[in-house]
PDB file of N, H, CA, C and O in Angstrom:
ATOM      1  N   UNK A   1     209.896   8.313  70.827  1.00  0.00           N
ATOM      2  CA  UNK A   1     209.384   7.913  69.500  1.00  0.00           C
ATOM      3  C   UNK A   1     208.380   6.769  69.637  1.00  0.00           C
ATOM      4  O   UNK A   1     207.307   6.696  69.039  1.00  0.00           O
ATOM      5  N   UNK A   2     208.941   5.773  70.618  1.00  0.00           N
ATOM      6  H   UNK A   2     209.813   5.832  71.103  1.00  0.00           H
ATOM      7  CA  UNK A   2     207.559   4.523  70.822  1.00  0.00           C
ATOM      8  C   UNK A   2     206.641   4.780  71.418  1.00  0.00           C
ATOM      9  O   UNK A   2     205.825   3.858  71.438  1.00  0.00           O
ATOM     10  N   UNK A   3     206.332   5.735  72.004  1.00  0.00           N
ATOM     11  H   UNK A   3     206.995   6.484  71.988  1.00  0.00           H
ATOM     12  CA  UNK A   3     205.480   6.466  72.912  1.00  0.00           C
ATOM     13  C   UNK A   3     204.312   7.280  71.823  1.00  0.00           C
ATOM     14  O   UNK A   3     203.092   7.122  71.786  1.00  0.00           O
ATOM     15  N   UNK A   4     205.252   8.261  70.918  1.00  0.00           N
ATOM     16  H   UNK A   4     206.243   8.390  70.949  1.00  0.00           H
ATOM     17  CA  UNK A   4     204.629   8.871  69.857  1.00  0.00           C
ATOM     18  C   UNK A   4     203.980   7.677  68.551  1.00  0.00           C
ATOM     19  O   UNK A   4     202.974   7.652  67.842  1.00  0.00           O
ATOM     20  N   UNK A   5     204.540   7.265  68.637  1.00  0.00           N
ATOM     21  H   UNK A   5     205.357   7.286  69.212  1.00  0.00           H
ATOM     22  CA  UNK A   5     204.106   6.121  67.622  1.00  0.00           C
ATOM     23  C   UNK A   5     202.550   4.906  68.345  1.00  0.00           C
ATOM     24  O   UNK A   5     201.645   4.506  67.612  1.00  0.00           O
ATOM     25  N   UNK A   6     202.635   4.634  69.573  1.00  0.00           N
ATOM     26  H   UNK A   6     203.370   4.959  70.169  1.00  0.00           H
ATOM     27  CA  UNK A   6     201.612   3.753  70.043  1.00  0.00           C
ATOM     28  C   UNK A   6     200.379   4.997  69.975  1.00  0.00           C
ATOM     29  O   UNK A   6     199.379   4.935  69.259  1.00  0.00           O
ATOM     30  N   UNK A   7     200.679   5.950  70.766  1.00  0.00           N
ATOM     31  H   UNK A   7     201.491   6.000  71.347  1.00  0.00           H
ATOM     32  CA  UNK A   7     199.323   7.195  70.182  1.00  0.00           C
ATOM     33  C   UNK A   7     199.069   7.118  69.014  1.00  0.00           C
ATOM     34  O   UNK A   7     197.854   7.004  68.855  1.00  0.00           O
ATOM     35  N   UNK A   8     199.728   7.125  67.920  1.00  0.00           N
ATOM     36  H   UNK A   8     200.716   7.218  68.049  1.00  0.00           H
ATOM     37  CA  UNK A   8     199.138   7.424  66.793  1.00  0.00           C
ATOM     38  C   UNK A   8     198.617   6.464  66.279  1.00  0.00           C
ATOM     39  O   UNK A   8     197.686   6.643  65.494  1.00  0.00           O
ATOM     40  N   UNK A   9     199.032   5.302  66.553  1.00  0.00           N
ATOM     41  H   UNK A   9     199.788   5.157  67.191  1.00  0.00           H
ATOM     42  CA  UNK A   9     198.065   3.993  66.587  1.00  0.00           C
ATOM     43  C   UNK A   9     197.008   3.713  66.908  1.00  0.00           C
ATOM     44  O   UNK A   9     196.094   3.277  66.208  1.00  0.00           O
ATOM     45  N   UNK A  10     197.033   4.008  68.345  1.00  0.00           N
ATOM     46  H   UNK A  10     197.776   4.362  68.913  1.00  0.00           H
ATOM     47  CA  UNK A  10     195.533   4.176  69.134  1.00  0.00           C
ATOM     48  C   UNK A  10     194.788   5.203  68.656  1.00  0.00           C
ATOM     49  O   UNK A  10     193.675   4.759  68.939  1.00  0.00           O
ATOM     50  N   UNK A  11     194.603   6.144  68.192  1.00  0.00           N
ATOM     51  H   UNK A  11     195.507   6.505  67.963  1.00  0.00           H
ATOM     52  CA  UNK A  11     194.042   7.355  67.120  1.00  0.00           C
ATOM     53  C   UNK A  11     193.581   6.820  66.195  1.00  0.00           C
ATOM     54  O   UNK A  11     192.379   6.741  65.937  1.00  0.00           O
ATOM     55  N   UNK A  12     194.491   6.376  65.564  1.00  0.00           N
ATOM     56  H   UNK A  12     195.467   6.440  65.773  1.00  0.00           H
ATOM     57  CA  UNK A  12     194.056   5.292  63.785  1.00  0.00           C
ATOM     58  C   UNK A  12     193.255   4.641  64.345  1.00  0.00           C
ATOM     59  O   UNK A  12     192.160   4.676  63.785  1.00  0.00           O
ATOM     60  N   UNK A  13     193.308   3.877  65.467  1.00  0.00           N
ATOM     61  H   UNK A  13     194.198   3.848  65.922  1.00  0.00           H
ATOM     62  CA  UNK A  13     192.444   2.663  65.223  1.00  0.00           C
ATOM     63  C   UNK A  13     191.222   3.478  65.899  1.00  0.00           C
ATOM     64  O   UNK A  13     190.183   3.131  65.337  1.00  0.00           O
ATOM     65  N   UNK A  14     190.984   4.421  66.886  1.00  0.00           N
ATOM     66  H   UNK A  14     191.828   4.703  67.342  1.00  0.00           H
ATOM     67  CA  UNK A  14     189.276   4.644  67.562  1.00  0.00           C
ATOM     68  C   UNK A  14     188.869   5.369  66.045  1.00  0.00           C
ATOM     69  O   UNK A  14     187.748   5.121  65.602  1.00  0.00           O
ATOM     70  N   UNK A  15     189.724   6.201  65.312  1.00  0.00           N
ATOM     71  H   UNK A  15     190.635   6.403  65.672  1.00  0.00           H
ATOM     72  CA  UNK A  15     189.093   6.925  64.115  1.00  0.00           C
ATOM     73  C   UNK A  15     188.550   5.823  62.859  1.00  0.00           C
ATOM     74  O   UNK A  15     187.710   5.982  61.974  1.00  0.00           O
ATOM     75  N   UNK A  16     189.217   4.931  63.127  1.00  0.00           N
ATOM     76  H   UNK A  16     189.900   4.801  63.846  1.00  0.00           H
ATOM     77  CA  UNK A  16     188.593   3.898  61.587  1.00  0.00           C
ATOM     78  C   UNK A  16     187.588   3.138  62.534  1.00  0.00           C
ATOM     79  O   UNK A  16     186.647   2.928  61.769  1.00  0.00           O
ATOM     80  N   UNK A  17     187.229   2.581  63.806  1.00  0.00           N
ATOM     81  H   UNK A  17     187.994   2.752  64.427  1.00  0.00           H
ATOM     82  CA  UNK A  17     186.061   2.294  64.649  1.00  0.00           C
ATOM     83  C   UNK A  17     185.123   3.273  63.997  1.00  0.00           C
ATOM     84  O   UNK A  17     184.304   2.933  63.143  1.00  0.00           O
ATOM     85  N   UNK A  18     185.306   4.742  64.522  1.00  0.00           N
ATOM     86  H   UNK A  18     185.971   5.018  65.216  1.00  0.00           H
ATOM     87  CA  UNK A  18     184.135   5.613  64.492  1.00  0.00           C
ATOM     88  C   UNK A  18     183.450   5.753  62.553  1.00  0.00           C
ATOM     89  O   UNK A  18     182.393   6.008  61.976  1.00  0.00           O
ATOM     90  N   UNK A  19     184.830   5.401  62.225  1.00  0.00           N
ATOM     91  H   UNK A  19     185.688   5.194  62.694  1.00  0.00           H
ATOM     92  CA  UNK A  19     184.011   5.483  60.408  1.00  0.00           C
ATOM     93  C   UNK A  19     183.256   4.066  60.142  1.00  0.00           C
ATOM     94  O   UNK A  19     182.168   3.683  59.713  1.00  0.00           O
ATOM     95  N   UNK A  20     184.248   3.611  60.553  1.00  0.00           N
ATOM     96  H   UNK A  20     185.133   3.922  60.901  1.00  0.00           H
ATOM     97  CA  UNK A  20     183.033   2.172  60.429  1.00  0.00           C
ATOM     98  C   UNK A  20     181.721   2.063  61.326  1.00  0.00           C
ATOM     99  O   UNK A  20     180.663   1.731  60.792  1.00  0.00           O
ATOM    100  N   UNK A  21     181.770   2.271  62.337  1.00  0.00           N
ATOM    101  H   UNK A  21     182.629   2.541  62.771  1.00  0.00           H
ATOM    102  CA  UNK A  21     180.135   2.489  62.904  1.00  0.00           C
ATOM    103  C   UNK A  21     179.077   3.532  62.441  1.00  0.00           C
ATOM    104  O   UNK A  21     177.877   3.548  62.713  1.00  0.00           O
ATOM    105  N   UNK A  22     180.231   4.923  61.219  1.00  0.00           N
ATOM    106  H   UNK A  22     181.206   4.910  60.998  1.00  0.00           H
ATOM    107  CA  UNK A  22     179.230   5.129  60.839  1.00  0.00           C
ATOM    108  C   UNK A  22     178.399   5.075  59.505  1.00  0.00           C
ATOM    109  O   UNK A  22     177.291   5.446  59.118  1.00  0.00           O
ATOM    110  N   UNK A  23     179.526   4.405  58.989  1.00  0.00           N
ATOM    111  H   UNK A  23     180.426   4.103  59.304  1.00  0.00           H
ATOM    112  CA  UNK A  23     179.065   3.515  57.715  1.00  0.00           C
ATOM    113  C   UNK A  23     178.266   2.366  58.020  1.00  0.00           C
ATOM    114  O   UNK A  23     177.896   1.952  56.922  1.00  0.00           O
ATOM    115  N   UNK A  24     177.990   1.929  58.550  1.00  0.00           N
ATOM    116  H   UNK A  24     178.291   2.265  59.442  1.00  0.00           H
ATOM    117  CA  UNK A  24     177.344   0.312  59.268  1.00  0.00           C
ATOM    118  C   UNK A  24     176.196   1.764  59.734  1.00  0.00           C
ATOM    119  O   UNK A  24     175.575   2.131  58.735  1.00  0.00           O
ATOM    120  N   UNK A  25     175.984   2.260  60.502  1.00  0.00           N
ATOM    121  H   UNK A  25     176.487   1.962  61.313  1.00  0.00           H
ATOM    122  CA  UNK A  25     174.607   3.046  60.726  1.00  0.00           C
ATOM    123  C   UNK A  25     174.110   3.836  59.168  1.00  0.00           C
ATOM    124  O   UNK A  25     172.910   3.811  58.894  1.00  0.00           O
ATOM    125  N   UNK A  26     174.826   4.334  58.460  1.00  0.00           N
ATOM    126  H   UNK A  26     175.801   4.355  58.683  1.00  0.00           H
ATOM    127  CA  UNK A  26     174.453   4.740  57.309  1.00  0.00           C
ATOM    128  C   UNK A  26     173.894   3.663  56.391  1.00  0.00           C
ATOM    129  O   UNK A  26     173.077   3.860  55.492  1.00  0.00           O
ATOM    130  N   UNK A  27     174.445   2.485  56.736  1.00  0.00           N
ATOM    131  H   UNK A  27     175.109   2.325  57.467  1.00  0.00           H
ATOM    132  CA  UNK A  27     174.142   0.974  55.617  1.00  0.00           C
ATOM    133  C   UNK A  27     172.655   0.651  56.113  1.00  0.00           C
ATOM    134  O   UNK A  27     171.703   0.352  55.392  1.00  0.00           O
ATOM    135  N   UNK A  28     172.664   0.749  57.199  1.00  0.00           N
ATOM    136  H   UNK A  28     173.436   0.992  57.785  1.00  0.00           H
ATOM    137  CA  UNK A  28     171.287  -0.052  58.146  1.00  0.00           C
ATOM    138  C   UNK A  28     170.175   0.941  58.081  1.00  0.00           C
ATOM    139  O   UNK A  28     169.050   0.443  58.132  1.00  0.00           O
ATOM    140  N   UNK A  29     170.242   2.133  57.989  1.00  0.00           N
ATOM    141  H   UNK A  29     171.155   2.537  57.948  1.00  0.00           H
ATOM    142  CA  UNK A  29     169.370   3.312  57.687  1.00  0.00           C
ATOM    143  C   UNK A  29     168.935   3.308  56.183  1.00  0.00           C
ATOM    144  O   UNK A  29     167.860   3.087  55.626  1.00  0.00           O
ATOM    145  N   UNK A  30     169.822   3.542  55.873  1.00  0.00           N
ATOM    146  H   UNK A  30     170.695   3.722  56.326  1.00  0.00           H
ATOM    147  CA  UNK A  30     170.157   3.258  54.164  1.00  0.00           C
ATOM    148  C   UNK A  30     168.399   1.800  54.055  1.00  0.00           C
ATOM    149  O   UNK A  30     167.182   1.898  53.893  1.00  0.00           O
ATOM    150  N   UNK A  31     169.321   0.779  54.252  1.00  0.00           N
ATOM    151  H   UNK A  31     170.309   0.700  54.384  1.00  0.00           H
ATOM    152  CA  UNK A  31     167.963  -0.672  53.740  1.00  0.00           C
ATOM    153  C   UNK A  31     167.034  -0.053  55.000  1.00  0.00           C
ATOM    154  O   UNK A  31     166.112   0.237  54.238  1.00  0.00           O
ATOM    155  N   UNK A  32     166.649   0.282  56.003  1.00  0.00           N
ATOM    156  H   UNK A  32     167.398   0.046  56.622  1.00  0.00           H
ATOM    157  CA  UNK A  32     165.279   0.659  56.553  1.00  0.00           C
ATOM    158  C   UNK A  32     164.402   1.502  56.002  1.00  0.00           C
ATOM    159  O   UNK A  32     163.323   1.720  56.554  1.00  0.00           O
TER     160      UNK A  32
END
């Protein structure tokens, strides 16, 4: 279960990285 649980952590967190870099590239495109 702690094993299954630290993956799904590490998942959450590279997947909310990748939305936020691509909101921050959509923001910066966006004002250019």
């Amino acid at each position: 279960m702690e094993i299954a649980l630290m993956v799904l952590l590490v998942v959450a967190v590279i997947l909310f990285i990748l939305v936020v870099r691509m909101l921050v590239l959509d923001m910066t495109h966006n004002d250019n």
